[in-house]
N, C-alpha and C positions, 0 to 999 in steps of 0.2 A: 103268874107263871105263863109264859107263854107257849104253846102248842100248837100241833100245823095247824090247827080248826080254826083259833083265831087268827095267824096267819093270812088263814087264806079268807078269813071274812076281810082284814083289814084291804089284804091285796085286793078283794072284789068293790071293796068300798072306795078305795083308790081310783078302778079302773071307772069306777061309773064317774067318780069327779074328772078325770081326766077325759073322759068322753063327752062331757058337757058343750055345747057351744062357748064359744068365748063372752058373750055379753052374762049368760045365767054365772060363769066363772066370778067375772066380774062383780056382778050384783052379790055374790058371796063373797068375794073380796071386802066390798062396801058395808057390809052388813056385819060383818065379822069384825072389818075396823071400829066401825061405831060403837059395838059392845064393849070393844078395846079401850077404847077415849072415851068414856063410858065409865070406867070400871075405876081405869087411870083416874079419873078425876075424882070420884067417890075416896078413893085410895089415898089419895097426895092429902085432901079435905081432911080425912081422919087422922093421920099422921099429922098434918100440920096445926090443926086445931085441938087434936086429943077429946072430943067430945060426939058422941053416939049421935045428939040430937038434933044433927047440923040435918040431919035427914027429912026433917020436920018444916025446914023454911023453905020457904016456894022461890026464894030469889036464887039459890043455890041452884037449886031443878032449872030454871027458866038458863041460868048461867051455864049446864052442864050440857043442856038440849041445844043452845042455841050456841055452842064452840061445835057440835057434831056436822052440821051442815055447810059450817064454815070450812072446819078440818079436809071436811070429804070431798068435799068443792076442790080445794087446795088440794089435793095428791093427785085430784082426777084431770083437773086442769095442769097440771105439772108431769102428768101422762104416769105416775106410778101405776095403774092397774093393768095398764099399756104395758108397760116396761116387764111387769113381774110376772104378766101371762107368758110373757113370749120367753124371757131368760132373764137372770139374775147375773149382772155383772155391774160396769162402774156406773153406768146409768142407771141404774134402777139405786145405786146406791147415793148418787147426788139427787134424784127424785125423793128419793125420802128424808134425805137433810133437808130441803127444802123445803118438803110437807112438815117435818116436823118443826122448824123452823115459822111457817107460817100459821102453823096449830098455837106456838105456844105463843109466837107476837098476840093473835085474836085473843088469849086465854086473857093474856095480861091487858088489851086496850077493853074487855068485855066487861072486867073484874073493873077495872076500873073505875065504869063510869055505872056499874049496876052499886 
């Protein structure tokens, strides 16, 4: 249930993110992606596999860790963090087809040859 208390924690917890510099914005952007594609991959793995103990094999891990640096390379280089501090509109939305686009090409040439 919500109430002005929490409210006004949420709005105060807002205004400090909002007051942040834009690089610490960012690095929370980045950080927050990674647990994203992260999460995403673990997710798709279980669903596609159907099997708990895919959590066990190290090649999984090495494949999961190393789409994160690639992914976040790509939105950062393609100016998504750029884009999404400052406003949300058609640019920010061809930045993230494109992140996501070059997220899933690495997923698929990484899977590949692991």
């Amino acid at each position: 249930m919500l109430n002005r208390t929490n409210l006004e924690l949420n709005s105060g917890f807002l205004k400090f993110l909002f007051s942040l510099k834009r690089s610490h914005k960012r690095f929370i952007s980045m950080f927050l992606d990674s647990i994203f594609l992260l999460t995403a991959f673990w997710c798709a793995l279980f669903v596609r596999l159907d099997v708990i103990n895919i959590l066990s094999l190290g090649h999984f891990w090495a494949l999961g860790f190393s789409l994160i640096p690639i992914s976040i390379m790509g939105f950062y280089r393609l100016g998504l963090y750029r884009t999404v501090l400052r406003y949300l509109g058609f640019q920010a939305l061809d930045a993230i087809f494109w992140g996501v686009f070059l997220s899933t090409i690495s997923l698929v040439l990484i899977s590949y040859f692991f």
